[in-house]
C-alpha positions in Angstrom: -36.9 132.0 -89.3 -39.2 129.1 -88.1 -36.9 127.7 -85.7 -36.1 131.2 -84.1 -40.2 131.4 -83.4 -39.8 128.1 -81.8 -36.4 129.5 -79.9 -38.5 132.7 -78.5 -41.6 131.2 -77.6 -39.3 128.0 -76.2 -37.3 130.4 -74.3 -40.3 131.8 -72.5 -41.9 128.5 -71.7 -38.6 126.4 -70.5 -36.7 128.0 -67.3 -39.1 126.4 -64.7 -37.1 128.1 -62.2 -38.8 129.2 -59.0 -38.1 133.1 -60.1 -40.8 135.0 -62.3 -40.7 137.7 -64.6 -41.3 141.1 -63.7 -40.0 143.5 -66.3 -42.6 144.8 -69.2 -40.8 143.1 -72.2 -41.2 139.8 -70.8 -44.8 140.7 -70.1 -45.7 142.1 -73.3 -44.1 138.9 -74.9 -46.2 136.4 -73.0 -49.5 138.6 -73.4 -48.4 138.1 -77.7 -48.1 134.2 -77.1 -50.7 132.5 -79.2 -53.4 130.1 -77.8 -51.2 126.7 -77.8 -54.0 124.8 -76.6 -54.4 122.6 -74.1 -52.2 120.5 -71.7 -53.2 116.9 -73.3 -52.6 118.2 -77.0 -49.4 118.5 -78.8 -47.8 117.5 -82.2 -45.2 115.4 -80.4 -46.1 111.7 -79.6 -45.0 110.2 -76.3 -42.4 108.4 -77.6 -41.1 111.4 -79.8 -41.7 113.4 -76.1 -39.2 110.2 -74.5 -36.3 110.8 -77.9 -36.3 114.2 -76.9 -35.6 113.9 -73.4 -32.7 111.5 -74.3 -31.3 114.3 -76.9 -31.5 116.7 -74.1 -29.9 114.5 -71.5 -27.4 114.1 -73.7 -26.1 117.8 -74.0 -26.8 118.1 -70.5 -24.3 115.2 -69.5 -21.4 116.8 -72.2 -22.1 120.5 -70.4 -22.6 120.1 -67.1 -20.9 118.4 -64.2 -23.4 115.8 -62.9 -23.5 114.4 -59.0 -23.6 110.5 -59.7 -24.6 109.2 -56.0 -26.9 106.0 -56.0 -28.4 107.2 -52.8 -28.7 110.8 -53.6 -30.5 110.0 -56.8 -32.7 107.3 -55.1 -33.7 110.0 -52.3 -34.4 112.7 -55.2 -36.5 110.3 -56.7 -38.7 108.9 -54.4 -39.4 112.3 -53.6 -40.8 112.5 -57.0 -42.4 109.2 -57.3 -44.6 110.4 -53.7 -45.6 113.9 -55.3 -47.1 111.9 -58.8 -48.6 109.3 -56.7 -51.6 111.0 -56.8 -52.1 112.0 -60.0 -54.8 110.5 -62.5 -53.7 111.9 -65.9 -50.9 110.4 -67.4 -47.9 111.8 -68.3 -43.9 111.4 -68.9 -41.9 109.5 -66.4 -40.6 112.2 -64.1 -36.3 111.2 -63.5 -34.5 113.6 -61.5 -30.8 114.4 -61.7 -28.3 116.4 -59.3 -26.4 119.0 -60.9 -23.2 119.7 -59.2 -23.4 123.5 -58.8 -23.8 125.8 -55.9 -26.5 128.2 -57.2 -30.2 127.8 -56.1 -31.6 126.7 -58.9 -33.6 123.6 -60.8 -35.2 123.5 -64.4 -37.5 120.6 -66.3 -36.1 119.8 -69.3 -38.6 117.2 -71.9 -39.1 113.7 -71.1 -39.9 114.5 -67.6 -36.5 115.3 -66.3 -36.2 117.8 -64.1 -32.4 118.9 -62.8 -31.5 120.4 -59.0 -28.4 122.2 -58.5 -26.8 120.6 -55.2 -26.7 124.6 -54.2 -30.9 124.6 -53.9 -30.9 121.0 -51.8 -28.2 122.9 -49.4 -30.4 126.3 -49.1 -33.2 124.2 -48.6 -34.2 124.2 -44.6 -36.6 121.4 -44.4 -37.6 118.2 -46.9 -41.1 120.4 -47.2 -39.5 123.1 -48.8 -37.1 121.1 -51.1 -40.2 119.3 -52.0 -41.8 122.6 -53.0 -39.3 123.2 -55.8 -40.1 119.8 -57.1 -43.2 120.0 -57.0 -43.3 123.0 -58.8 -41.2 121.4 -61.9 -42.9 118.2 -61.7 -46.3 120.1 -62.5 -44.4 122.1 -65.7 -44.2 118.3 -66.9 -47.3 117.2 -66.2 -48.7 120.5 -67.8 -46.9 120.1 -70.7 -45.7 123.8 -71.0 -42.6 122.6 -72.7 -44.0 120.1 -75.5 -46.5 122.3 -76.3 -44.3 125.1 -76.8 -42.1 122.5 -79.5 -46.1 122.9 -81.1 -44.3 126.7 -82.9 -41.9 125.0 -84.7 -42.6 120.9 -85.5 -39.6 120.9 -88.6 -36.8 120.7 -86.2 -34.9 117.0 -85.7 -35.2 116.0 -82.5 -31.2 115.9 -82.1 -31.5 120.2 -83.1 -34.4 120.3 -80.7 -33.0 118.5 -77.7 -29.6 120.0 -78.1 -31.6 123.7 -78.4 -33.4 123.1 -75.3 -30.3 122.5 -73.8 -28.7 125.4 -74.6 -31.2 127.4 -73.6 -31.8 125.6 -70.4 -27.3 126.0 -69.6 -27.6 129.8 -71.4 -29.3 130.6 -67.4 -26.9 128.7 -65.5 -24.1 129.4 -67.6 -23.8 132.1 -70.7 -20.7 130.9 -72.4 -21.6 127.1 -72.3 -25.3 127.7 -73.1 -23.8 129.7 -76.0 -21.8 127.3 -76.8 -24.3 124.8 -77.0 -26.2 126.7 -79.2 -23.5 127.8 -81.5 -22.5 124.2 -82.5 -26.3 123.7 -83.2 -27.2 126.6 -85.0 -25.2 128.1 -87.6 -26.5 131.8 -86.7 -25.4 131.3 -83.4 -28.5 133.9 -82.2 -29.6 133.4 -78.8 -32.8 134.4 -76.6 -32.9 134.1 -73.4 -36.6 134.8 -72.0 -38.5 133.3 -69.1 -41.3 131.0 -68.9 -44.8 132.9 -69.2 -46.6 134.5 -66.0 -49.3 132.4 -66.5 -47.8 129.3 -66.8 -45.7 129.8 -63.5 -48.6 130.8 -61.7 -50.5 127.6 -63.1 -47.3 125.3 -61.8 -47.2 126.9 -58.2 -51.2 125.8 -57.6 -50.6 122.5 -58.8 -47.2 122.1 -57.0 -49.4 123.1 -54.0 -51.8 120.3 -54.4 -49.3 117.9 -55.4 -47.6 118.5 -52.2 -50.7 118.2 -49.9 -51.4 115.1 -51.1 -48.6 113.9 -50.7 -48.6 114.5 -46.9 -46.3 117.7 -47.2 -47.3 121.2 -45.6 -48.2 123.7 -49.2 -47.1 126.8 -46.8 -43.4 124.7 -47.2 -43.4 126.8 -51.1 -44.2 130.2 -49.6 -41.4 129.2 -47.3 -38.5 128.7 -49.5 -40.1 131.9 -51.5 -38.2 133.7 -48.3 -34.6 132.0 -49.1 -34.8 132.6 -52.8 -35.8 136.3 -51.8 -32.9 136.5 -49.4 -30.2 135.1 -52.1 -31.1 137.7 -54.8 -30.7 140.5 -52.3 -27.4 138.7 -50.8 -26.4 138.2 -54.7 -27.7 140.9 -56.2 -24.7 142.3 -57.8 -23.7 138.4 -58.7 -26.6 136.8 -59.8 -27.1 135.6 -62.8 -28.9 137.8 -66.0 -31.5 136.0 -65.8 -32.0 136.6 -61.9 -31.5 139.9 -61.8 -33.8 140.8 -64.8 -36.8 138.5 -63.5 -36.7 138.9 -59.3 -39.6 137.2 -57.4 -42.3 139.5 -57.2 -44.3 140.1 -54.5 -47.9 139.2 -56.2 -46.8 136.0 -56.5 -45.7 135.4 -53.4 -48.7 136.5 -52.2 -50.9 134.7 -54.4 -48.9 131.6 -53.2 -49.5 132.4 -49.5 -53.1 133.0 -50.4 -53.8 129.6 -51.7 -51.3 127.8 -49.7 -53.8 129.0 -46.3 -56.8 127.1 -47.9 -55.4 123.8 -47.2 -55.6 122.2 -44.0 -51.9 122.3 -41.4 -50.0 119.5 -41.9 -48.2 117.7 -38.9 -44.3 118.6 -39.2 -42.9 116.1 -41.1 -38.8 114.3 -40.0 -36.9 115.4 -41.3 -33.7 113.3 -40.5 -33.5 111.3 -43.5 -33.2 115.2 -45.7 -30.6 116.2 -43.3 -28.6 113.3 -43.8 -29.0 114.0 -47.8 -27.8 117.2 -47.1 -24.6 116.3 -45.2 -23.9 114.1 -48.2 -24.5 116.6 -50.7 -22.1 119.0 -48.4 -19.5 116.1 -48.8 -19.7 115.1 -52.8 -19.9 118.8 -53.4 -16.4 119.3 -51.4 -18.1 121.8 -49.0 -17.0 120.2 -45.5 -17.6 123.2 -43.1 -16.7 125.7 -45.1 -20.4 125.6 -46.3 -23.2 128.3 -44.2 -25.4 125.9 -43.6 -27.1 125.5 -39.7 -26.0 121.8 -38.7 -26.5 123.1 -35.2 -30.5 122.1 -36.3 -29.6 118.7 -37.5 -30.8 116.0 -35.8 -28.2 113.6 -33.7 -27.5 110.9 -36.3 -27.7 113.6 -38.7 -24.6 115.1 -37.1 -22.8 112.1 -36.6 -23.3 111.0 -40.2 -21.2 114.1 -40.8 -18.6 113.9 -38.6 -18.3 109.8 -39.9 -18.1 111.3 -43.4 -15.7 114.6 -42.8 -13.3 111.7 -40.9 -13.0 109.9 -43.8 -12.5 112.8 -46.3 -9.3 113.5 -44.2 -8.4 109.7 -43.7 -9.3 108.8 -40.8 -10.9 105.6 -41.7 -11.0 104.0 -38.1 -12.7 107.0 -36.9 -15.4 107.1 -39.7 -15.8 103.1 -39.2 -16.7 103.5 -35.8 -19.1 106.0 -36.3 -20.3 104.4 -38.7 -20.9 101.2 -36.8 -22.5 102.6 -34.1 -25.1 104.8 -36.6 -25.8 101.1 -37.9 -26.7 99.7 -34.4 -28.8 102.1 -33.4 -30.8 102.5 -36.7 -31.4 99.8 -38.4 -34.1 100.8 -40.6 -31.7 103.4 -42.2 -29.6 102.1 -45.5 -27.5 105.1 -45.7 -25.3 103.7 -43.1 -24.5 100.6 -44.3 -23.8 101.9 -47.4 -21.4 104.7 -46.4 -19.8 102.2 -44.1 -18.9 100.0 -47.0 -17.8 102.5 -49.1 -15.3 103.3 -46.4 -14.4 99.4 -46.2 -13.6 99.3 -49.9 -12.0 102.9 -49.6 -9.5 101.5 -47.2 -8.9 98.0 -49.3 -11.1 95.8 -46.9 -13.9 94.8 -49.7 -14.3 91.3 -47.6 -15.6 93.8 -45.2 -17.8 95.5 -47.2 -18.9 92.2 -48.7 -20.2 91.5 -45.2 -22.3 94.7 -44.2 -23.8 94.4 -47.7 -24.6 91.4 -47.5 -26.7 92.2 -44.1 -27.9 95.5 -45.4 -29.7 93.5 -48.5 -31.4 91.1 -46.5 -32.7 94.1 -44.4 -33.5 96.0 -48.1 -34.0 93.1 -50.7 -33.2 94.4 -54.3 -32.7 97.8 -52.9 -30.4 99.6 -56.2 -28.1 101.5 -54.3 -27.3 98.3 -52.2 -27.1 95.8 -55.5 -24.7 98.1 -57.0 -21.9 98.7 -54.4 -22.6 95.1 -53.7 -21.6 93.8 -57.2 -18.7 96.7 -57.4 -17.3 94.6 -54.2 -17.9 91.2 -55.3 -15.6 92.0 -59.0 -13.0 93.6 -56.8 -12.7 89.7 -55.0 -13.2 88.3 -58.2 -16.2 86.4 -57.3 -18.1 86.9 -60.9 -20.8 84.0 -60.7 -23.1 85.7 -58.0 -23.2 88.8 -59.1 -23.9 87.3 -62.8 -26.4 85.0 -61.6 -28.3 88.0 -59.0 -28.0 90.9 -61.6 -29.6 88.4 -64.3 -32.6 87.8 -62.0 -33.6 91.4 -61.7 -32.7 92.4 -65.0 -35.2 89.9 -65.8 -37.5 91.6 -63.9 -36.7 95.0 -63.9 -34.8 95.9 -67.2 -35.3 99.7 -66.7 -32.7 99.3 -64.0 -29.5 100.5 -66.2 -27.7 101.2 -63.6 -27.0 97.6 -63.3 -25.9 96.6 -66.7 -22.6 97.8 -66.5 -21.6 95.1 -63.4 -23.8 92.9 -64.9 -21.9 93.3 -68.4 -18.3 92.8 -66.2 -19.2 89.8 -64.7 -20.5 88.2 -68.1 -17.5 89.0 -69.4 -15.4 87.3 -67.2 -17.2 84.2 -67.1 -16.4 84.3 -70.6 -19.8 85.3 -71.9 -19.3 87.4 -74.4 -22.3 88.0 -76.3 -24.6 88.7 -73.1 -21.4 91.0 -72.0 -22.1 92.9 -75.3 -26.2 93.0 -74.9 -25.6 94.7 -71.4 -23.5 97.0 -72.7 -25.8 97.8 -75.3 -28.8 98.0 -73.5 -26.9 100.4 -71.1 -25.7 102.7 -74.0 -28.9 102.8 -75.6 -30.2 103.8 -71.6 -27.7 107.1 -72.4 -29.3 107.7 -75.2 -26.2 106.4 -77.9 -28.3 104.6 -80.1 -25.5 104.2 -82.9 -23.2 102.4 -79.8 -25.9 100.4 -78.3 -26.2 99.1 -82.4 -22.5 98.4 -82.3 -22.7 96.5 -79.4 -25.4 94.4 -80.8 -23.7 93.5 -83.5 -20.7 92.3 -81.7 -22.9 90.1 -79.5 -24.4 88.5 -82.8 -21.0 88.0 -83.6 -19.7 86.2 -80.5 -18.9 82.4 -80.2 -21.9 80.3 -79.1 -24.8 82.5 -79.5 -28.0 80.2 -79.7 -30.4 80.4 -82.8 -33.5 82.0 -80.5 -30.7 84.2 -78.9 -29.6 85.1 -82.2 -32.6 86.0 -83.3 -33.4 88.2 -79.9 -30.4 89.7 -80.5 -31.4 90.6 -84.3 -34.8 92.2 -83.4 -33.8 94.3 -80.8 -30.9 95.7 -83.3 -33.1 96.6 -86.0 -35.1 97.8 -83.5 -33.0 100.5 -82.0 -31.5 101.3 -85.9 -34.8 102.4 -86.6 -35.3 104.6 -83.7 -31.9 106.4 -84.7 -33.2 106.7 -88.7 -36.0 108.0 -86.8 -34.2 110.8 -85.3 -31.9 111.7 -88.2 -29.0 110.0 -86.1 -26.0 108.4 -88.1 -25.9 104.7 -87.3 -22.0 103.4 -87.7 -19.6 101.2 -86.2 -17.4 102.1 -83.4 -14.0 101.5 -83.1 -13.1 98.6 -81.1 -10.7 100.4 -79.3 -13.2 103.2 -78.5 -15.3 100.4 -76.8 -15.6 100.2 -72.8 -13.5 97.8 -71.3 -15.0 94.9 -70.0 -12.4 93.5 -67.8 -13.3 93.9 -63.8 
C-alpha cells in the first residue's frame, strides 16, 4: 500500500495546471497532507531528481504526440531561461516541450520539465500572458512540490516512479492513455486522479508573479489569461475534461491573484511580434490553417505575412511563399525565423543549394545559433558535402556537449567520412540524451570495436561506458545488446 500513499499524495501535488480545486474532497484531502517540509529538503538527490525526469520524458515521448520544431522549442525556452534569470536558489534545469494538442493546458513533470499543449500558446493573447502559465510551472519546480511529494514513498525504482508520474500527469489529458500507462506499471492497475494542493497553487501563482516582474513582464498578464481559462470552461463545459469540470477556477483565487498582481509597479507593453509569429507557426505544425478562432486581424504586419508565406506553402505554392519570404528577410534582418522558414521551403522544393546559401548568411548574422546549425547540416548531407559539417559540429560539441540535438548530423557525417567509432559515440551520447541508457551502452561498445580507435580514445570510450552502465544498475534498468539491425541508420 506504500506506493498507493505515494500515488494519492503524488496525485494531489503534480497537475500544475492553471485550474484549482474547489470541491470539499479535494479540500479535506490537502488539509490531511502531512508537513513535507521544506522546499530545499527531499530524499531524492539532484542527480536522482535529473534520472527521474529522463524516466518521465520517456513515457511522455511513447504517449503523447510531441511538436519537434527547433524554433518553437528555442522560443519556449528562452522564455524560460528569462523568467529563472533572476533567481538565487538553485534548482533543476527547467526544459520545456510542446505537446501537440489543442486543449489549454501545461503541467511540470520532475527534472524541471514542464510541457505546453500547442492549444494554451494559441489561446494565449499576448507573450505576457503565455509567460504567466510558465511562470506559474516554473515556480512548481523551483518549489519542489513534486520531489517532495516522491518524500511519501522513497521504495519505488525510479523507472516505476517516472513511468507513475507519467501516467498520472496523461490520466488529465487523456483517461485511457494515462490508464494505460499506469496499468503496464502497476499490476493493480488502481488509479487517483487528484489535484495539486490549494496551498501549493496559491504559493506558485505569487512566485510566478515575481518571476514575471523581473523579468520585465506585466504580473496583471496572469490575472489576464485567468479570463480565457474562465471563458473555455464555460464554452466547454459539457466537454471538458474530469479533471476540469471537477476543479473550475475559483473566484478567491483569482482575486487573490489580482490582489497581489496591483502591488507591483505597470510594466510598459511589451512586442509582441516575435509571439505572434510563434503562434502562426504553431497554427501551421498543428494543421490549423484558418480554420483555427484565433484574431490574426491583431497580428502585427510581418506577423501576417509570415502566415500567408507559410499557408502558401502548405498548399504548394512555393514561388509565392519564397517571395514572401524574401521580402520578410529584407526588411527584418534581425529576425531568424525568416531565413529559416525560407530554407525549409528551398529544401522543400529540392533547391538545398539554395538553402545552403540563406543559411549560410543567416549564421553569420546568428553565429552558432541551434536552430540555424541544424537545418544547415540537414542541407549540407542532402549535397553530400560531409567534411564541414563534421568539422563545425565537432567544434561546438566540444564546447557545448549538452547540445544533443546535434549529434545525430554530427554522427551522419562521421559516418560517411568513414569514421566509425566517433559515428557510434554521437549516437550514443544522443541516446543516452533520450534517456536509453542500455542503447547509448550499445553504441559504446561498437565504437570500442571499430577499426582504428587510438589507445587514449579507447580508453575515453571505456570510462564513459562504464560510466553510463552504472547509472542504469543504478536505476534497476537492464543493460543488453541491441540488435544491429535495430540500430539507427547512419547513412545520410
Amino acid at each position: 500500500m506504500r506506493w498507493l500513499a505515494f500515488g494519492l499524495y503524488l496525485g494531489c501535488l503534480l497537475f500544475f495546471d492553471l485550474v484549482l480545486p474547489a470541491n470539499s474532497i479535494a479540500g479535506n484531502l490537502s488539509a490531511q497532507l502531512p508537513d513535507i517540509g521544506k522546499a530545499g529538503t527531499s530524499v531524492l538527490s539532484p542527480r536522482e531528481e535529473q534520472q527521474l525526469g529522463r524516466e518521465f520524458m520517456r513515457s511522455v515521448q511513447q504517449s503523447l504526440k510531441l511538436v519537434d520544431d527547433p524554433p518553437t522549442l528555442a522560443y519556449l525556452q528562452g522564455l524560460a531561461d528569462r523568467l529563472v534569470a533572476s533567481l538565487q536558489q538553485s534548482h533543476q534545469p527547467i526544459t520545456v516541450f510542446l505537446v501537440d494538442d489543442p486543449s489549454i493546458n501545461a503541467f511540470a513533470g520532475p527534472g524541471g520539465y514542464i510541457g505546453l499543449h500547442t492549444g494554451l500558446l494559441l489561446a494565449a493573447r499576448s507573450e505576457g500572458e503565455l509567460v504567466s502559465v510558465l511562470a506559474h510551472e516554473i515556480a512548481h519546480v523551483t518549489q519542489r512540490h513534486l520531489v517532495r511529494a516522491i518524500e511519501a514513498n522513497n521504495r519505488m525504482t525510479l523507472p516505476t516512479m517516472g513511468a507513475l508520474i507519467a501516467a498520472i500527469v496523461l490520466g488529465g489529458n487523456n483517461p485511457q492513455v494515462g490508464q494505460a500507462v499506469l496499468a503496464s506499471t502497476m499490476a493493480s492497475g488502481v488509479q487517483q486522479q487528484l489535484t495539486h494542493s490549494r496551498s501549493n497553487e496559491r504559493e506558485a501563482d505569487n512566485i510566478g508573479l515575481e518571476l514575471m516582474f523581473n523579468a520585465g513582464y506585466d504580473p496583471r498578464n496572469m490575472v489576464a489569461f485567468f479570463e480565457v481559462l474562465q471563458n473555455s470552461q464555460r464554452l466547454t463545459e459539457s466537454t471538458a475534461p474530469e479533471f476540469m469540470r471537477t476543479h473550475p477556477l475559483t473566484l478567491a483565487r483569482i482575486a487573490d491573484a489580482r490582489n497581489r498582481a496591483e502591488q507591483y509597479p505597470a510594466q510598459s507593453p511589451r512586442n509582441n511580434t516575435t509571439f505572434e509569429l510563434m503562434q502562426a507557426r504553431a497554427m501551421m505544425l498543428s494543421g490549423k490553417g484558418l480554420s483555427t478562432s484565433i484574431e490574426k486581424n491583431a497580428w502585427s504586419a510581418p506577423a501576417k505575412q509570415y502566415f500567408s508565406a507559410l499557408e502558401a506553402a502548405q498548399k504548394g505554392d512555393v514561388q509565392q511563399a519564397r517571395t514572401i519570404l524574401q521580402g520578410l528577410i529584407r526588411e527584418n534582418r534581425s529576425r531568424l525565423l525568416f531565413p529559416y522558414s525560407a530554407a525549409q521551403v528551398g529544401l522543400s522544393d529540392d533547391r538545398p543549394q539554395a538553402a545552403k546559401e540563406i543559411l549560410r548568411q543567416a549564421l553569420s548574422l546568428f553565429p552558432g545559433n541551434l536552430s540555424l546549425l541544424e537545418l544547415y547540416s540537414d542541407t549540407l548531407l542532402r549535397l553530400d558535402q560531409p567534411q564541414p559539417i563534421f568539422d563545425m559540429l565537432k567544434a561546438e560539441l566540444r564546447k557545448h556537449p549538452e547540445h544533443y540535438r546535434l549529434y545525430p548530423p554530427y554522427a551522419k557525417a562521421a559516418n560517411a567520412l568513414n569514421q566509425k567509432a566517433e559515428a557510434y559515440r554521437a549516437l550514443a551520447e544522443w541516446q543516452y540524451s533520450q534517456g536509453n541508457l542500455y542503447q547509448a551502452v550499445d553504441y559504446l561498445g561498437q565504437a570500442l570495436h571499430a577499426p582504428g580507435v587510438s589507445p587514449y580514445d579507447r580508453l575515453t570510450l571505456q570510462a564513459r561506458q562504464d560510466m553510463i552502465k552504472a547509472e542504469a544498475k543504478q536505476r534497476e534498468q537492464p543493460v543488453s545488446p541491441t540488435n544491429q539491425d535495430h540500430l539507427i541508420n547512419l547513412s545520410p
